[in-house]
C-alpha positions as CSV (number, residue, x, y, z in Angstrom):
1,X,0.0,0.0,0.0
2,X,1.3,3.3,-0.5
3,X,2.3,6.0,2.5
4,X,-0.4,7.8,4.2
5,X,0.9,11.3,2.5
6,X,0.2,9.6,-1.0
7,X,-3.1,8.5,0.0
8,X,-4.5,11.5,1.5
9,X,-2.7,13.7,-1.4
10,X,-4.9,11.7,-4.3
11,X,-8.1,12.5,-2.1
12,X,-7.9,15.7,-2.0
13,X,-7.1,16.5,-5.5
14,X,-10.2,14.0,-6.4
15,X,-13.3,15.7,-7.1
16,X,-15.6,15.9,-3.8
17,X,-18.3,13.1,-6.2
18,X,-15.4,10.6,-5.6
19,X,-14.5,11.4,-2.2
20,X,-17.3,9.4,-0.9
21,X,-15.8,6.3,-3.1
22,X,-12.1,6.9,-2.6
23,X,-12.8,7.2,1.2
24,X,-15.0,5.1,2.9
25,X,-12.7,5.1,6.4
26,X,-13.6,8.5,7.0
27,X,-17.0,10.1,5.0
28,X,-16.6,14.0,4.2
29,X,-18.5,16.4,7.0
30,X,-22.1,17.3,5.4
């Protein structure tokens, strides 16, 4: 797997649509 900095970076520059796809540890406030 790849570091925690990695991960995090390619979430936030995904669009906020795939944020709830890309993350499902932690779901977006709202």
């Amino acid at each position: 797997m790849r570091s925690i900095r990695e991960f995090w970076i390619a979430v936030v520059t995904l669009p906020p649509q795939q944020h709830t796809e890309a993350v499902p540890i932690s779901k977006p406030p709202g």
